[in-house]
C-alpha positions in Angstrom: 49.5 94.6 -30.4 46.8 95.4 -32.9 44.2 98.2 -32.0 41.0 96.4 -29.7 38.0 96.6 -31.9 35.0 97.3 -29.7 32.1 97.5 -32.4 32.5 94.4 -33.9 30.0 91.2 -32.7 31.4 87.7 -31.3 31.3 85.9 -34.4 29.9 82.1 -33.3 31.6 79.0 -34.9 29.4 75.9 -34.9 31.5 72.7 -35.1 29.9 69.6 -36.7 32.0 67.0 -35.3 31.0 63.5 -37.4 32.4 60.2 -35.8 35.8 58.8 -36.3 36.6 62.7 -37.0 40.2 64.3 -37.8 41.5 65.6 -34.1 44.2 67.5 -36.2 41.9 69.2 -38.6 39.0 69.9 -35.8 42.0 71.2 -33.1 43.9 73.6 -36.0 40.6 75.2 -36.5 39.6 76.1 -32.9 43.2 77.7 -31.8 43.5 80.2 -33.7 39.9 81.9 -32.8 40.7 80.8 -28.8 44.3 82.8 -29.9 42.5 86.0 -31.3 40.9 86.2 -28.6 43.4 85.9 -26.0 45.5 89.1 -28.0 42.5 91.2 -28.6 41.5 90.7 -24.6 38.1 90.4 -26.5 35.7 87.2 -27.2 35.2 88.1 -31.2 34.6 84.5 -31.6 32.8 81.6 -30.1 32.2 78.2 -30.5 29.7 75.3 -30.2 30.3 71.7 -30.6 27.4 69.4 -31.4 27.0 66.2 -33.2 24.1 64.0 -33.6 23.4 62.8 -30.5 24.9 65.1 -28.4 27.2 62.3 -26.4 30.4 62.5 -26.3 32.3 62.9 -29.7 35.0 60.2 -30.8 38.0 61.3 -33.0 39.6 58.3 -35.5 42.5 58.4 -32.4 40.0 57.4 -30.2 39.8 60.6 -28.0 36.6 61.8 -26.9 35.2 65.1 -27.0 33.0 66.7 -24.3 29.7 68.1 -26.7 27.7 71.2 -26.0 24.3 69.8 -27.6 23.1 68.3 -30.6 21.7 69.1 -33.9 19.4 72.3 -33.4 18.3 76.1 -34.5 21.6 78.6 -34.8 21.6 82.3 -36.0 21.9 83.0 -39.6 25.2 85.2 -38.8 26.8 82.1 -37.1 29.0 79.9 -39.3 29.3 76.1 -39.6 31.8 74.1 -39.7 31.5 69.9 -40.3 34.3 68.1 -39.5 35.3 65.0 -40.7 37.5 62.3 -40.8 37.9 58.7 -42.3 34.5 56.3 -43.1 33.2 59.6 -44.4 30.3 58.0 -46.4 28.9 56.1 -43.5 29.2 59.3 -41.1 27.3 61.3 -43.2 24.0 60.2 -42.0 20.1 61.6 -42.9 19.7 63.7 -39.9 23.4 65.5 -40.5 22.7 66.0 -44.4 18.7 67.4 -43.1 20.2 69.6 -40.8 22.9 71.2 -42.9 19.6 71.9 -46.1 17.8 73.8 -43.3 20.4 75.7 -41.6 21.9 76.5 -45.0 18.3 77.8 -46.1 18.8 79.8 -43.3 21.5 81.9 -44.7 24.3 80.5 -42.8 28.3 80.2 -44.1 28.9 76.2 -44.2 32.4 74.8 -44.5 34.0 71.4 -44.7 36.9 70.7 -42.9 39.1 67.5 -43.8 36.6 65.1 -45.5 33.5 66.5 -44.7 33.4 68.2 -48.5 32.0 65.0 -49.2 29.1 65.8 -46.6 28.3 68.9 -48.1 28.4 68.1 -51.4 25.9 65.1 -50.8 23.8 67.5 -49.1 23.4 69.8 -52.1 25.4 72.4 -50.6 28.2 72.6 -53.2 26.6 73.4 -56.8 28.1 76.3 -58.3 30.8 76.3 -55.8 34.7 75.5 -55.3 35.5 72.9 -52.8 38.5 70.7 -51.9 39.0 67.5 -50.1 42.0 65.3 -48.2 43.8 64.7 -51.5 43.4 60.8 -50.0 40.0 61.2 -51.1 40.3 62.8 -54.6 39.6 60.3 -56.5 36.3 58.7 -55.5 35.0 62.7 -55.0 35.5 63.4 -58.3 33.4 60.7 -59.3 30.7 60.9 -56.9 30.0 64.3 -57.5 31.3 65.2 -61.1 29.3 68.3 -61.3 31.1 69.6 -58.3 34.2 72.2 -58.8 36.9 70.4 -57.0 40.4 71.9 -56.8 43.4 70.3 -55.7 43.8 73.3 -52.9 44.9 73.9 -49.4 41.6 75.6 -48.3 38.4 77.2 -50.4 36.3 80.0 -49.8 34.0 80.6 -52.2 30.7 83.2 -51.1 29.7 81.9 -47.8 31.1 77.2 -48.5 34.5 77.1 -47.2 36.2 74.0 -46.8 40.2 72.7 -45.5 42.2 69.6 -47.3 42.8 68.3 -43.3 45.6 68.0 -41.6 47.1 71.9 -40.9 45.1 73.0 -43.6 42.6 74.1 -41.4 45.1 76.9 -40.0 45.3 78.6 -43.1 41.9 78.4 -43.9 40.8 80.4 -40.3 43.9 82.4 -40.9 42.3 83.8 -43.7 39.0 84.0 -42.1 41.0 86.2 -39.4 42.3 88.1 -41.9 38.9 88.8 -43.5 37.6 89.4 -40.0 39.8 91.6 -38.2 43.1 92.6 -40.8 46.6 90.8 -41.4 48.3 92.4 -38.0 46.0 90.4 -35.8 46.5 87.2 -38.6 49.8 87.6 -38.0 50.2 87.9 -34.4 48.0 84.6 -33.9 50.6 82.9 -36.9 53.6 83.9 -34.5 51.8 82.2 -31.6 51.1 78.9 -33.1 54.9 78.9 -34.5 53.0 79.0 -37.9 55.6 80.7 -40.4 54.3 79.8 -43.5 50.9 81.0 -44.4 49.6 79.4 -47.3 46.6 80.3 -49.5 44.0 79.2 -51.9 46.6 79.1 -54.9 49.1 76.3 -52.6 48.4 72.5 -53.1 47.4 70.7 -49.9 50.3 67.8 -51.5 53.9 67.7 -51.2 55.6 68.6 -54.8 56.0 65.7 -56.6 60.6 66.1 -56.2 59.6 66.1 -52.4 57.6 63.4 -52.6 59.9 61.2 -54.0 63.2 62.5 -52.5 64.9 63.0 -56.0 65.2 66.7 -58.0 64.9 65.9 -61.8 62.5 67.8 -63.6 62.5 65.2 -66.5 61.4 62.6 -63.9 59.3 65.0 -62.5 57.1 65.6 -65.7 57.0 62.1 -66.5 55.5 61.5 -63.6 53.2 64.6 -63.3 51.8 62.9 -66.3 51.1 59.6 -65.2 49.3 61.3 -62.5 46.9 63.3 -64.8 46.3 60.0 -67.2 45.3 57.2 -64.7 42.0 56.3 -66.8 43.7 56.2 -70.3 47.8 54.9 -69.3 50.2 56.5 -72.0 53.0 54.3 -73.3 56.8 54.2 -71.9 57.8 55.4 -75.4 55.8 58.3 -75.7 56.3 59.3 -72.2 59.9 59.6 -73.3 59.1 61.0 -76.5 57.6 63.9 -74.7 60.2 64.5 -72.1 62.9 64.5 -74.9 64.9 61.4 -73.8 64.9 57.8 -75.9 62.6 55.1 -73.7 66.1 53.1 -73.0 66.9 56.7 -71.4 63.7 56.5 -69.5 64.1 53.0 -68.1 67.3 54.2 -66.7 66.5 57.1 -65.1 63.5 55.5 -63.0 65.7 52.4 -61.8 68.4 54.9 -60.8 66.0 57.0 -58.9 63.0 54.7 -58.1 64.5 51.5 -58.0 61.9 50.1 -60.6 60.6 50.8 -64.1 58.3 53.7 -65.4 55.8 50.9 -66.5 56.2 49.3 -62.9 55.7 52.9 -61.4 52.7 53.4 -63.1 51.3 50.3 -62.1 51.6 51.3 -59.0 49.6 54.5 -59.6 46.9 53.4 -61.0 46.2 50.6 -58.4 46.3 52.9 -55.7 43.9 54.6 -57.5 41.4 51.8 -57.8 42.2 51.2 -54.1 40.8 54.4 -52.9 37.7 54.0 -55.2 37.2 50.4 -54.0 37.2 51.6 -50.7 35.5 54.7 -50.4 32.9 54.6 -53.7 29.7 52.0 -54.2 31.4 51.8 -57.9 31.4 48.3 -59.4 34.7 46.6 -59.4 34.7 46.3 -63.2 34.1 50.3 -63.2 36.7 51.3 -60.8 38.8 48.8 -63.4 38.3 50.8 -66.4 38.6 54.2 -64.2 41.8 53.0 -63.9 43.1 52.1 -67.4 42.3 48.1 -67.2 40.3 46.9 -70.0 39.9 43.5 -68.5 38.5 42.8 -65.1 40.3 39.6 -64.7 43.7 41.7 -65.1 42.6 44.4 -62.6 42.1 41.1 -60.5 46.0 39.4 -61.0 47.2 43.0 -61.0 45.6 43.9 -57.8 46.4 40.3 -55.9 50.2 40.7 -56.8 49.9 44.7 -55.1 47.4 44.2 -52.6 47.9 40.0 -51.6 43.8 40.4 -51.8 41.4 40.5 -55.1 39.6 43.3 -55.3 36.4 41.8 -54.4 37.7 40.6 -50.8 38.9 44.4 -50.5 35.3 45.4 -51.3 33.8 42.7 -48.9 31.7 41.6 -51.5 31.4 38.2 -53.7 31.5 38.7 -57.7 28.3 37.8 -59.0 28.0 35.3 -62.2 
């Protein structure tokens, strides 16, 4: 067991928790400080959960959480941490984004954990600074906040903004904090107790590889779509996809039915409508915007696109009427 530190403070954690917020991301963030604790026989951490009203919090599963007060004053030395979850936009309401300015003018560390980037960066928190986000909600970030760093990575820390990509993320991220805190033997003691055996850091991407993803090891295939990825708003043709991948596009065609069951103009269909989807869903952008974001030139294409993918237009996903 690592040597009991006597001299160092309980550090306190104060946990945001919005509504409909990630149980997973909220409950892999707690542990390990409840589990460094246990080991050390020593409270070096603490925690406080609050939301805005200081009822009972509700989790996107539907669980409640007991709260321990609402919005108020904390030490500068404590360290916030906003958790969120899906309907991110409408949780993040005036009094939440108020609060965070004047604690944060206070001094105090602020993280995001699981969606809740989005909270901090619409509370001005996030200039100058690295962030990321559920990769789920990439897209519509990155065009919300433009002028925000965002990184496709497991966890941030940059100065005193942290913030987790959800899910188990959020281990790693207070692993780290642990680490900072206290040394790797106590890190890795609270690791072996979670069953956590394989630490990840700021340089790991919160998504599965792309060969993972799709169950199929071709680096050809893999590039080809890597590429399609990273060219959503401008679509590069079958030919010179192939072209750069060294294969003829007959060669192409063939290896995306053998392996995908469709073709690479299909595929990338595909892509780039589940694109518009999430910034249909989770942006105030105009449909004919999230259209061009997505390489559609004409609105009434994005429309017979979308019906054949969705079985909706994209103003009935929206829940809005197209004006004439």
């Amino acid at each position: 067991m690592p040597p009991v530190d006597t001299t160092t403070p309980t550090r306190n954690f104060v946990f945001l928790l919005l509504d409909q917020f990630s149980l997973i991301a909220f409950t892999t963030a707690i542990e390990p400080l409840r589990l460094a604790n246990r080991y050390h026989g020593k409270n070096y951490y603490s925690w406080t959960l609050l939301n805005e009203t200081g009822d009972m919090a509700v989790c996107s599963n539907g669980v409640g959480i007991r709260m321990d007060g609402t919005l108020g004053d904390f030490n500068r030395n404590d360290v916030i941490l906003v958790c969120g979850g899906i309907n991110i936009k409408k949780n993040t309401t005036k009094p939440v984004l108020n609060w965070l300015r004047r604690e944060a003018r206070k001094g105090l560390a602020v993280g995001g954990l699981c969606t809740a980037s989005y909270t901090l960066a619409a509370a001005g928190l996030l200039q100058g600074k690295k962030c990321t986000i559920h990769w789920e909600n990439y897209d519509s970030f990155e065009e919300e906040f433009p002028d925000v760093e965002l990184v496709k990575s497991v966890f941030t820390m940059d100065g005193n903004r942290f913030s987790s990509a959800g899910g188990m993320a959020s281990v790693d991220l207070m692993l780290k904090i642990i680490s900072n805190d206290h040394g790797q033997d106590l890190t890795n003691w609270v690791a072996d107790q979670m069953i956590y055996n394989s630490m990840r850091t700021e340089n790991d991407e919160p998504r599965l590889s792309i060969p993972t993803r799709i169950g199929v090891r071709h680096p050809k295939l893999s590039k080809v779509i890597q590429m399609m990825e990273k060219n959503i708003e401008e679509p590069i043709s079958p030919s010179t996809l192939a072209t750069d991948v060294g294969m003829s596009t007959r060669q192409l065609e063939r290896l995306f039915r053998r392996y995908l069951d469709r073709s690479p103009k299909r595929y990338y269909m595909e892509l780039r409508l589940q694109k518009a989807r999430n910034l249909l869903m989770q942006t105030d952008m105009s449909v004919i915007n999230v259209a061009l974001a997505c390489g559609f030139s004409s609105p009434s294409h994005f429309s017979k696109c979308y019906r054949a993918q969705y079985e909706t237009t994209p103003y009935r996903e929206r829940g809005t009427i197209p004006t004439r």
